[in-house]
C-alpha positions in Angstrom: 77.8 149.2 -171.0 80.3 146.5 -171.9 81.1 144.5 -175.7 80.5 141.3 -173.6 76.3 142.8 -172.6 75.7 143.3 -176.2 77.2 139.9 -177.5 74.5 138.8 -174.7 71.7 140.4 -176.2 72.7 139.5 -179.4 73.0 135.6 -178.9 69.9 135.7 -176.6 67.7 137.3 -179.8 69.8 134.6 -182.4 69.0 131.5 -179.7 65.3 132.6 -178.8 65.6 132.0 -175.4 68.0 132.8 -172.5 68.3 129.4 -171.5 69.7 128.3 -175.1 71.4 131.7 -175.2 73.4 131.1 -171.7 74.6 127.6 -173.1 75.8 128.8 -175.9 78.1 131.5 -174.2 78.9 128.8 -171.6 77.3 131.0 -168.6 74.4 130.2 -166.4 71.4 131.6 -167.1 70.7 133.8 -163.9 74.0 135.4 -164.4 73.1 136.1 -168.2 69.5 137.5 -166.9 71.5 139.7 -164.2 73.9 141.1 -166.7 71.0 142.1 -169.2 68.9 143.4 -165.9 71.7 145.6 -165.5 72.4 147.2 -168.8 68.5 147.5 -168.8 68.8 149.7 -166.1 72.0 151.4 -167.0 70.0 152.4 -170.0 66.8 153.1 -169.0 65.1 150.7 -170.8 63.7 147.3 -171.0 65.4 145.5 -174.1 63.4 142.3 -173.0 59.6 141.8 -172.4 59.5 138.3 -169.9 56.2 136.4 -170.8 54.9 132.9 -169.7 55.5 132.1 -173.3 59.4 133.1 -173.0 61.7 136.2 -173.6 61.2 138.4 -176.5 62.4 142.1 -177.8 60.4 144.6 -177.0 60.1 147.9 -179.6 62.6 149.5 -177.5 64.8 146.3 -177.7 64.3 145.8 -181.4 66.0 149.7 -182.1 68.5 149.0 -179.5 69.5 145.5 -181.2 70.4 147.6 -184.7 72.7 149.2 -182.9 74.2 146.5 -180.9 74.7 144.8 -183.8 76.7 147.6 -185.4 79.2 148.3 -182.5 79.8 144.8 -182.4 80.6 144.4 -186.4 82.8 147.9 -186.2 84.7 146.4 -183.3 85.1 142.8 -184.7 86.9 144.9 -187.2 89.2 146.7 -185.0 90.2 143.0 -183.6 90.9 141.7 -187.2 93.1 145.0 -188.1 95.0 145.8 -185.0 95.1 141.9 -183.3 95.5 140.0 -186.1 92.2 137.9 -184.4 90.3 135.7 -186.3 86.9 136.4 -188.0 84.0 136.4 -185.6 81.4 133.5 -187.2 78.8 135.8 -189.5 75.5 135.1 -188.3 72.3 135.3 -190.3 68.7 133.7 -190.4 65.7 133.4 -193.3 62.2 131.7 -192.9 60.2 131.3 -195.8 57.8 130.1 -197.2 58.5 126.8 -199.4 60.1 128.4 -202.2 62.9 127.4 -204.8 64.0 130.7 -205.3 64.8 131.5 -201.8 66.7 128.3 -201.4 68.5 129.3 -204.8 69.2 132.5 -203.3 70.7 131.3 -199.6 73.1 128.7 -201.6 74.4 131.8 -203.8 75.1 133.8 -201.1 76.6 131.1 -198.7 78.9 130.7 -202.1 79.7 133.8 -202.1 79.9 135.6 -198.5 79.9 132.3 -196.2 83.9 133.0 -194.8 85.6 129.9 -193.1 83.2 130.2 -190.1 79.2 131.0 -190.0 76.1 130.5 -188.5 73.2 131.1 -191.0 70.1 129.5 -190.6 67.3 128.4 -192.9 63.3 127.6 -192.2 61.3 126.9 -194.4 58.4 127.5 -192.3 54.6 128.3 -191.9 52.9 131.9 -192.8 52.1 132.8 -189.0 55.6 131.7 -187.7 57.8 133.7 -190.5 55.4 136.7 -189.2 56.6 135.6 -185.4 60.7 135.0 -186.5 60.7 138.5 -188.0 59.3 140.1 -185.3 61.2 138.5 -182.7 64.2 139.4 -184.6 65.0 135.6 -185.1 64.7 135.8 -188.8 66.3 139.4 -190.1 63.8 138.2 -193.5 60.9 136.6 -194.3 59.4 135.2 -197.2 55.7 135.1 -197.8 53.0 135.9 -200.8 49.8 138.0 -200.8 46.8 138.3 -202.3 43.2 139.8 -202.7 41.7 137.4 -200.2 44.3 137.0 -197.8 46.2 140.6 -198.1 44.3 142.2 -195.4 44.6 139.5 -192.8 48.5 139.2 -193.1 48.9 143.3 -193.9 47.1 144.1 -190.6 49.6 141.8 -188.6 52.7 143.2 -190.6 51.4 146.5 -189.5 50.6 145.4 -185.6 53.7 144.1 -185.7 56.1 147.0 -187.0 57.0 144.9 -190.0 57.4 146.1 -193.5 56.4 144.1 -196.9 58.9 144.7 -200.0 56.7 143.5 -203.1 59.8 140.8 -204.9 57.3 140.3 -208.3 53.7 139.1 -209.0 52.9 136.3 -211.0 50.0 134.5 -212.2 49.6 130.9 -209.9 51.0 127.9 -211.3 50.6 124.3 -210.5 53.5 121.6 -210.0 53.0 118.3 -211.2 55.3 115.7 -212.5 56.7 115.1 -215.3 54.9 111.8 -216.1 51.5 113.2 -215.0 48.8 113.5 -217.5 48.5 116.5 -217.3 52.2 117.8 -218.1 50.8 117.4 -221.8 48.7 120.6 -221.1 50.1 124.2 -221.8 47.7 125.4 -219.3 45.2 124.1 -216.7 41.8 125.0 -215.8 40.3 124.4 -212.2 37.8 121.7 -213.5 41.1 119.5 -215.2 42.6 119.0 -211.5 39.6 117.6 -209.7 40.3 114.0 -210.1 43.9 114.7 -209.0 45.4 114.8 -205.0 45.5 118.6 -203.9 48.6 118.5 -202.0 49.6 121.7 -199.5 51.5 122.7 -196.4 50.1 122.0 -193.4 49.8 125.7 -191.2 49.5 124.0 -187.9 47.9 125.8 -185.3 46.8 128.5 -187.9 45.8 126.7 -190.1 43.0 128.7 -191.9 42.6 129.7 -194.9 44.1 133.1 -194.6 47.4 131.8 -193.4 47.4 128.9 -196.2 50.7 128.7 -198.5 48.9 128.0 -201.5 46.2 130.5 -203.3 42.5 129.9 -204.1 43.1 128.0 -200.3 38.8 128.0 -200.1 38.7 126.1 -203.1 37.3 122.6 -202.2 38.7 119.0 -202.7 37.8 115.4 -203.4 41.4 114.8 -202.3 43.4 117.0 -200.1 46.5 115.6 -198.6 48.5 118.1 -196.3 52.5 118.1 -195.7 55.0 119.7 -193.5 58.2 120.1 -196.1 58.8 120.3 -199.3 60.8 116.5 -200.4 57.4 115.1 -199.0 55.5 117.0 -201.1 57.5 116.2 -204.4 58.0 113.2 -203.8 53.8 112.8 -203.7 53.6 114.5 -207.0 55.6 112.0 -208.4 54.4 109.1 -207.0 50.5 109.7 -206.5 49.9 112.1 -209.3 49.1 114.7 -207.3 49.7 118.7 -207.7 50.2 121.7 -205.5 50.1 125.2 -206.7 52.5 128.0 -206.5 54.7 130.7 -208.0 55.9 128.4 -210.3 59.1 129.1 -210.5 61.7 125.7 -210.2 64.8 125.0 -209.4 66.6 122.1 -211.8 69.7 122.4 -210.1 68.3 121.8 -206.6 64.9 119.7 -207.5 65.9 117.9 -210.8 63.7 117.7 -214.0 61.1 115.8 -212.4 58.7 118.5 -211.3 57.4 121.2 -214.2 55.2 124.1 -213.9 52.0 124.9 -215.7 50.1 128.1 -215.7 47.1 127.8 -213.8 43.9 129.6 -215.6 42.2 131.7 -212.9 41.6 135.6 -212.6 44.2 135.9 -209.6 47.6 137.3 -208.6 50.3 135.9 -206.2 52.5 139.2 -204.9 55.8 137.5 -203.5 57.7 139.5 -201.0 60.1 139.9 -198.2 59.8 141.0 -194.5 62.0 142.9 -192.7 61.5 144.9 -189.1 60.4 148.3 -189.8 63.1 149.2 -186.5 66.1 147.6 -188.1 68.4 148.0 -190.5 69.4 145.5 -193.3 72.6 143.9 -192.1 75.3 143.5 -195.5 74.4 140.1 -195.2 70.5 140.9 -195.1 71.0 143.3 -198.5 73.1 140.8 -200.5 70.2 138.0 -200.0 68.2 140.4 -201.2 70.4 140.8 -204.4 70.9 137.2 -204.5 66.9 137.2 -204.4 66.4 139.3 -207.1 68.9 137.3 -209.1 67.2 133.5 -208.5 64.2 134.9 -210.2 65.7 136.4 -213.4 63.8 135.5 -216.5 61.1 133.4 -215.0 57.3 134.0 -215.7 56.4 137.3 -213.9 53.6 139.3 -214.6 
């Protein structure tokens, strides 16, 4: 077992895919599936499961990849102390759902812990596919919500998929409108106030039921539902058609202006916002300060 067949599987998990993975190390991609093959059988295990739908970890990978990760970090060290070599790029990934906070939180740290070199990466994404990047390792954190209807659904595929949910904070749901909307006079908002108003939401793709929706009450029905795939869309559609979404309701002025405000929404549920992480893997130091950064973003906002 060689530093060089770790850095392999490493890049291969980061990239998805060994034929991204093998241009990134400027290989070719049979001799990067040889040299896995090989520590594979050095091992005694198979760190990779090969599907018609592409390469991912399997349970025995996902442990193994903790590890990987660790020798690699310890010996990146040794280079800086004893060579004098220069900082291996920090690499480290987040898919969420569309929230302020998060975004808040992955500026902070960047601040704070980006070094002169890194490779972080950002989705903002849809339920099922922050379920997938965690599992796949692509994401070391996702961000999601639960609730009474749709807790069971997404709980059972944390649990089928050895993931773990870390409650962040509950809050009542809140809807953003703008600032100019009639309804921003309101303190508060009843279901019946928003039915002449555009219902605006993120669009879940392939699974797009109601379980897998973004926004609570998701079986509540329309006279105008509009569906988006990012978040500028959707605020720029709150200004300019009136329309609303809900959510935590928890902003951002620095990174969305004053233009969007947030009014509690009057209905007998809970959103519980939380994080993913692989039950099979450790928090890197990168992984634990987001978390901290996290926890910070949503200091002294409405949480029940």
């Amino acid at each position: 077992m060689t530093l060089q067949q770790l850095k392999y599987v490493i890049e291969t998990v980061h990239c998805g895919s060994m034929n991204e993975a093998a241009k990134k190390l400027f290989i070719s991609q049979p001799s990067l599936s040889n040299a896995i093959k090989e520590l594979e059988n050095e091992l005694g295990i198979q760190i990779f499961l090969r599907t018609n739908k592409g390469t991912v970890l399997s349970v025995e990978g996902g442990e193994f990849l903790g590890y990987a990760r660790q020798v690699i970090e310890q010996a990146a060290l040794l280079e800086q102390r004893y060579f004098n070599s220069k900082p291996a790029p920090q690499n480290f990934s987040v898919s969420t759902q569309h929230y302020a906070f998060a975004v808040n939180a992955f500026v902070s740290l960047m601040k704070a812990h980006g070094g002169d070199e890194y490779q972080y990466t950002l989705k903002e994404s849809r339920t099922y596919e922050i379920i997938e990047d965690v599992k796949n390792l692509r994401s070391e954190i996702g961000i999601l919500y639960l609730s009474s209807f749709n807790s069971k659904v997404i709980k059972k595929l944390i649990r089928e998929n050895d993931l773990q949910f870390h409650l962040l904070f509950e809050t009542k749901p809140y809807i953003f409108v703008s600032k100019d909307n009639p309804l921003a006079e309101k303190k508060e908002v009843y279901l019946e106030d928003l039915e002449d108003y555009p219902y605006l939401s993120f669009d879940q793709g392939e699974y797009n039921s109601f379980y897998f929706s973004e926004e609570i009450l998701s079986t509540v029905t329309h006279k105008k539902d509009i569906k988006v795939s990012d978040r500028a869309t959707l605020f720029n559609l709150l200004i300019g058609l009136d329309g609303y979404t809900i959510s935590t309701g928890i902003l951002s002025v620095d990174l969305n202006g004053t233009n969007i405000i947030s009014i509690p929404l009057m209905v007998e549920e809970t959103m519980s916002v939380g994080w993913l992480s692989h039950k099979n893997i450790t928090l890197s130091k990168l992984g634990a300060l987001y978390i901290e950064a996290l926890e910070h973003a949503i200091t002294g906002y409405h949480i029940v």
